[in-house]
N, C-alpha and C positions, 0 to 999 in steps of 0.2 A: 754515848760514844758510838763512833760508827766506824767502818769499815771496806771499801772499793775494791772493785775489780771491774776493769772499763778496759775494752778495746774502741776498735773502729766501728763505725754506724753499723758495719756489716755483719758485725761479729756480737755472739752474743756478752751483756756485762750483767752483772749482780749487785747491789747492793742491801750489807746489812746493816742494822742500829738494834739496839737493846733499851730497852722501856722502863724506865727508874721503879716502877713496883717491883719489882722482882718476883710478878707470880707468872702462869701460862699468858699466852696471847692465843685466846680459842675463835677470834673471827676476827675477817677485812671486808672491806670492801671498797671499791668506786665510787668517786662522783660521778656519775652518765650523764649527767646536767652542765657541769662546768665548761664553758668553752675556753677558761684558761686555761694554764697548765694542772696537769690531770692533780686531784685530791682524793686521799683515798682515807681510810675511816680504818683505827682495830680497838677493838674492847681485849682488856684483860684485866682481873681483880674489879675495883670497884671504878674503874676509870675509861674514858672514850680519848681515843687520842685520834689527833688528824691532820697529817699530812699533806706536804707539797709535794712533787716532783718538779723540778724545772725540766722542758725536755731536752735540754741541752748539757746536760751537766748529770754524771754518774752520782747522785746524792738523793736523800731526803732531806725533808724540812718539815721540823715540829712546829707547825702553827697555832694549835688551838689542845687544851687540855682541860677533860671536865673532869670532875671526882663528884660520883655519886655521895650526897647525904648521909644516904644510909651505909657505915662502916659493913655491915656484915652484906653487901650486895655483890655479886659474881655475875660480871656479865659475861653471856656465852654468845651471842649473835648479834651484829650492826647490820643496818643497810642505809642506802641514801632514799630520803622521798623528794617531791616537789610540793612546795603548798601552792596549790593551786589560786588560792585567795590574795596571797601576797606574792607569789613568785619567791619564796623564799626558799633555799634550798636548807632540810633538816632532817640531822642525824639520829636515825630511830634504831636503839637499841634495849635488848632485854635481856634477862637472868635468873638467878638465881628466887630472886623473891617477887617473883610472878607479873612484876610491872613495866610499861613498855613507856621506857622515857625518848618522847619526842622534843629537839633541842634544834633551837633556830643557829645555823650556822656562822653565820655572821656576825649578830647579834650578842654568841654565845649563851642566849637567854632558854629557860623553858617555856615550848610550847604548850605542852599538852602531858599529862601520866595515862597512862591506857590502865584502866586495873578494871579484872573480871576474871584472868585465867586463878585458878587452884594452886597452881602449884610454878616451879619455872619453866621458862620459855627456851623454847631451844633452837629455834631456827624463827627469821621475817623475813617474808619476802613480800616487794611490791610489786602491783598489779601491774602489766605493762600500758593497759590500756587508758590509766587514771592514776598518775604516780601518787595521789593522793589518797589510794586504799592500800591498804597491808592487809597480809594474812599473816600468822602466827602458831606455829606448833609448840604443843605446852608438854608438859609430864601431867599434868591433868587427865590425858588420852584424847586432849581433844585439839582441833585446830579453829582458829576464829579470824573474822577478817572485820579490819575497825577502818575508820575514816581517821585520819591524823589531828583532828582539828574536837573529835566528838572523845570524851572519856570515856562514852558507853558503847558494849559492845555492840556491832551491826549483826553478827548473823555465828553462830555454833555448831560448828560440822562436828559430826561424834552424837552418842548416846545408843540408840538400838540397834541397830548392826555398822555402832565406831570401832573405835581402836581398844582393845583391849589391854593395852600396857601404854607406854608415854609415848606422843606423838616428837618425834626428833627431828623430819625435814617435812618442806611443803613447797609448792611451785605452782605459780599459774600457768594453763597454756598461754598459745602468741593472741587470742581473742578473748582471752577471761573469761571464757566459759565454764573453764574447770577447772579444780584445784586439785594438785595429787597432794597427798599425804603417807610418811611412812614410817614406820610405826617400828618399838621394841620387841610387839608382838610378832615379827616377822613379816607381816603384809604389807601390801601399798594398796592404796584406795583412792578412787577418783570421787570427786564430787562435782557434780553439776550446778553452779551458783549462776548461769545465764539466764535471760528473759522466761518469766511463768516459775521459777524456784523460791519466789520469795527473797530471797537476797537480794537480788535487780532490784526489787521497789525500798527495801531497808539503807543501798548503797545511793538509791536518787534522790531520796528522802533529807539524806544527810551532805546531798552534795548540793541541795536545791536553793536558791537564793536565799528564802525564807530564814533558813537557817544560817547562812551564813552572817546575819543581821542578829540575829539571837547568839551565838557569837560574840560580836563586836557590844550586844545592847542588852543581854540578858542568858547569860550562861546557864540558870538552872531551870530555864526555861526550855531551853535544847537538850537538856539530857535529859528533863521527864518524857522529852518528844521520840525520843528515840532511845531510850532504857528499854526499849523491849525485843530484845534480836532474836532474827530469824533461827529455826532450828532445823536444820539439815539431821535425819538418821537413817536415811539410807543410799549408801555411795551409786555413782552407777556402775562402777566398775570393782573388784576386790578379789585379790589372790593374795594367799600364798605358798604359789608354786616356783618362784623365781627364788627363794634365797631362804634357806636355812636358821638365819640368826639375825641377831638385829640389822634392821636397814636403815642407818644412819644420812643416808643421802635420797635424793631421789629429782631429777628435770624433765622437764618434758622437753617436747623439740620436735615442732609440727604433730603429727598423729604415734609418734613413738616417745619411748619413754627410758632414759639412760638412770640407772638405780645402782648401791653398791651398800655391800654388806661388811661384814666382816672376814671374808672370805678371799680376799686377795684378787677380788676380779671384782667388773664394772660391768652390769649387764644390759644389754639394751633387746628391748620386748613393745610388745604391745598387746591392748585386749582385742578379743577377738580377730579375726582376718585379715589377711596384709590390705584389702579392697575394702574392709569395712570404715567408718568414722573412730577418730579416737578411743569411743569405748566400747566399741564394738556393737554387740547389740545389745546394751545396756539404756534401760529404759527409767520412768517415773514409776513403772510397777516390778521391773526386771533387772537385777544388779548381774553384769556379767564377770565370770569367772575365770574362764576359756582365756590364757593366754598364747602369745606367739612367740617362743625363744628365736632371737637372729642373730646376736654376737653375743661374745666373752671378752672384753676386754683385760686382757691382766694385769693385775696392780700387782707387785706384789711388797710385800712389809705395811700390809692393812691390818691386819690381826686385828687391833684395837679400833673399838668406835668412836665414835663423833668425831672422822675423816671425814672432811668436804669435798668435792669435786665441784667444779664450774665450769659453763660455757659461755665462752662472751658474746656481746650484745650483738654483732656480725653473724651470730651460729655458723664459725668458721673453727674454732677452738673448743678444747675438753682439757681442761688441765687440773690434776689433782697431784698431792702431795702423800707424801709417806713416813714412816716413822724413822727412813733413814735419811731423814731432809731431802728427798730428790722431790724435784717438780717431772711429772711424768706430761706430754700435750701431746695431745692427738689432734691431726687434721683435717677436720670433718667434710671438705669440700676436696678430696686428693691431691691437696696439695704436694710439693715435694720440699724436702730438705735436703740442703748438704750433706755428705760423706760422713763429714766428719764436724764438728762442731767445736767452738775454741770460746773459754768462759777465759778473758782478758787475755792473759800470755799463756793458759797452760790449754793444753789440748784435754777434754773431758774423756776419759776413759769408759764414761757408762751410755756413748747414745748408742740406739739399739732400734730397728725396724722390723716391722714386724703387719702381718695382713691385718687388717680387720675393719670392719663396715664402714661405709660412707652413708648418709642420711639424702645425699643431692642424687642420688640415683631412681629410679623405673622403681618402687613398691615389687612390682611382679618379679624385677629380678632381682633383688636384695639380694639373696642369698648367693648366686653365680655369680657376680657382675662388681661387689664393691669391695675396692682395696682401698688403704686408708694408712698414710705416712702415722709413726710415733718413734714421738724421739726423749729421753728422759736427761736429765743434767742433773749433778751433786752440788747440791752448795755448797748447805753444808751440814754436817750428820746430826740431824736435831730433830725431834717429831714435828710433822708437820701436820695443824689441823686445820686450817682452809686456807683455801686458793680465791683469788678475783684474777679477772681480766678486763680491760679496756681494749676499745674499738679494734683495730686488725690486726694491729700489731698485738706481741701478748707484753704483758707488764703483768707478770705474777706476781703478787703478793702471797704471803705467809704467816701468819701463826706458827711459832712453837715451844716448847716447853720446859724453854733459858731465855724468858722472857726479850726474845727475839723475834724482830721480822724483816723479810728479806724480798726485795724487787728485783725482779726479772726481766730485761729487755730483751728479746729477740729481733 
C-alpha cells in the first residue's frame, strides 16, 4: 500500500509505501548507474527490495524482490556497484551473519557471497574511483575492502592500533586514497589504502585480466590467487576527540570530514591543519591525532544510533533523518531556499534556517566567511534510519521502524 502527497514541480512532494515483512527498513540507496528512471535499493529483515521511481509521477514501483535463504539473516546496509566485467549493475548488501551478498540486477541472479568478516556488517560503501571495489564495516572491529566478482577478501584495515569495539560506518575519499572508519569505540580513523600500502597491488591483482578469465574458466583457481589480503594496522589518522559516544556515521568530502554521533549534532573536522592534506601530518611511521573542530551541525532527535546521514554524488546536499521522521538537508554550496516550503497542499510547519559551514569556501576562512541554507520537513513521525540522494535535485529516501519508506522530491 502506498500513499501521495504531490504538488507542482516547484513545490516539494513525498511519497510513502510500506514493505510486506513487517520488520524495520535499516538502509537505501541509489542506482548512480542508471540512466533511466532513478532505482533505488532497501534491505530490511531478510529481504532486498528495489524500486522504480518514474520521474513524472509522485509514486514508486516494486520491481524486483530478493529474500535471502537464510531465514535468520538481518540485513542492515545496501549499496549499488558496477561490474566492470559485464557492465552489469548489482545490488551488494550485508547483515547480520557477516556475508556480503552480491546479486545481478537484472538478471536477479547471484553474483558472488563475500564471507571473511566475524561477525555482522554494518555499513558498504563503493569506491568512487572503481565501482567494482567495496569497503565494509563489520562488529568484528574491523573494515575490509573486496572486489565484487572475488569471494576473498582483498585487504583488512584493524588489528594493532584498529577499532577497539565494532566498526558501524566507512567512506572512501573522492581519490580512494583513504578510507575513514567509525567505530562504537568512539573514534574515527583514516587509513591509507593508495599506491606503496599494499592494498593498491591486492585491488590490481584482482581487477587484472588474468583474473578475470579465472573467473569465467576456473574459480578456485582465483581465490587461492588472491586468499591472502592485505593487512592494514596502523591508520594514518585517529581521534577521539570529536564525539563522546558511539559514531554511527562518518563521509568525507574533499580534505574534511562530516561525522555524527549520538549526540544530536553533525560535526564537520578535519586532521591536522586547515592548509595541511587530509590527514594532516600523518604518515607510514606517524598516525596523526591533532584534530580541527569548524562546525556543529544540529540534528536534533538523534539520541539513538545507527542514524545515516548522506551526501549526494553533486557534494551539493547533506541530508539526514531523525527519529521524528523529519528529513533535515543542508546546502553545502550556499544555496538558498524558499521562505517557506509547501509538502503538497499543506504549508510545513517545521522549516527552520539556520548558519552553518559551506565546504566551497577559501580553507583559510572557513570559519568567518561560510554560511550555509537548512531547511528540515515532517513527513512523517517515524524513526528514520538512512537517507540516499541522487544527482541535484534531492530524492530522499528512508528507512524506518513501521516498515516504511518514503521519497522526497525537492
Amino acid at each position: 500500500m502506498s500513499d501521495s502527497e504531490a504538488g507542482t514541480s516547484s513545490r516539494p512532494s513525498s511519497t510513502s509505501s510500506q514493505e510486506c515483512h513487517k520488520k524495520t527498513i535499516y538502509g537505501c540507496a541509489f542506482n548512480p548507474y542508471s540512466k533511466r528512471d532513478p532505482y533505488f535499493a532497501t534491505v530490511g529483515d531478510n529481504r532486498i527490495s528495489v524500486y522504480r521511481i518514474p520521474k513524472d509521477k509522485p509514486t514508486v514501483t516494486l520491481i524486483r524482490n530478493y529474500q535471502d535463504p537464510a531465514k535468520d539473516e538481518a540485513f542492515f546496509t545496501v549499496c549499488w556497484a558496477c561490474d566492470t566485467h559485464s557492465n552489469a549493475h548489482v545490488v551488494v548488501a550485508g547483515g547480520v551473519r557477516g556475508i556480503i551478498r552480491v546479486i545481478d540486477f537484472d538478471s536477479a541472479t547471484l553474483v558472488a557471497n563475500l564471507i571473511g568478516h566475524g561477525d555482522a556488517i554494518n555499513d558498504i560503501r563503493v569506491c568512487p574511483k572503481d565501482s567494482a571495489i567495496i569497503a565494509s564495516a563489520s562488529k568484528d572491529f574491523t573494515a575490509r575492502i573486496w572486489h565484487i566478482r572475488n569471494s576473498a577478501c582483498l585487504a583488512i584495515l584493524g588489528g594493532v592500533e584498529g577499532h577497539l569495539d565494532q566498526v558501524i560506518s566507512v567512506d572512501f575519499n573522492a581519490t580512494s586514497d583513504y578510507l575513514a572508519s567509525a567505530s562504537m569505540d568512539h573514534t574515527v580513523k583514516l587509513w591509507y589504502i593508495g599506491s606503496g600500502s599494499g592494498v593498491d597491488k591486492r585491488i590490481q591483482q584482482a581487477k587484472s585480466e588474468l583474473k578475470v578469465r579465472f573467473i569465467i574458466e576456473n574459480r578456485a583457481a582465483l581465490d587461492k590467487l588472491v586468499d591472502n589480503p592485505a593487512e592494514v594496522h596502523y591508520p594514518r589518522g585517529s581521534t577521539r576527540d570529536i564525539h563522546t559516544n558511539y559514531v554511527d556515521c562518518v563521509r568525507i568530502l574533499g580534505p574534511l570530514i562530516f561525522s555524527k554521533s549520538t549526540e544530536d549534532e553533525i560535526y564537520l573536522w578535519k586532521f591536522g591543519g586547515l592548509n595541511e592534506p587530509i590527514a594532516g601530518q600523518g604518515s607510514n611511521v606517524k598516525t596523526e591525532s591533532s584534530v580541527m573542530h569548524l562546525r556543529r551541525l544540529s540534528m536534533p532527535e538523534t539520541n539513538m544510533w545507527f542514524i545515516k546521514f548522506e551526501i549526494d554524488p553533486a557534494q551539493k546536499y547533506l541530508v539526514c533523518g531523525n527519529q521524528k521522521g523529519e528529513i533535515h538537508i543542508w546546502d553545502l554550496k550556499n544555496g538558498s531556499f524558499p521562505n517557506e516550503m509547501r509538502l503538497g497542499n499543506r504549508r510545513s510547519s517545521s522549516y527552520e534556517c539556520q548558519s552553518c559551514t559551506s565546504t566551497q569556501v577559501d580553507l583559510s576562512t572557513l570559519r568567518e566567511r561560510a554560511e550555509l541554507e537548512r531547511f528540515r520537513i515532517t513527513v512523517k513521525r517515524r524513526l528514520a534510519y538512512d537517507t540516499t540522494v541522487l544527482f541535484q535535485s534531492v530524492w530522499g529516501v528512508y528507512g524506518c521502524g513501521w516498515r516504511r519508506l518514503v521519497r522526497l522530491q525537492i
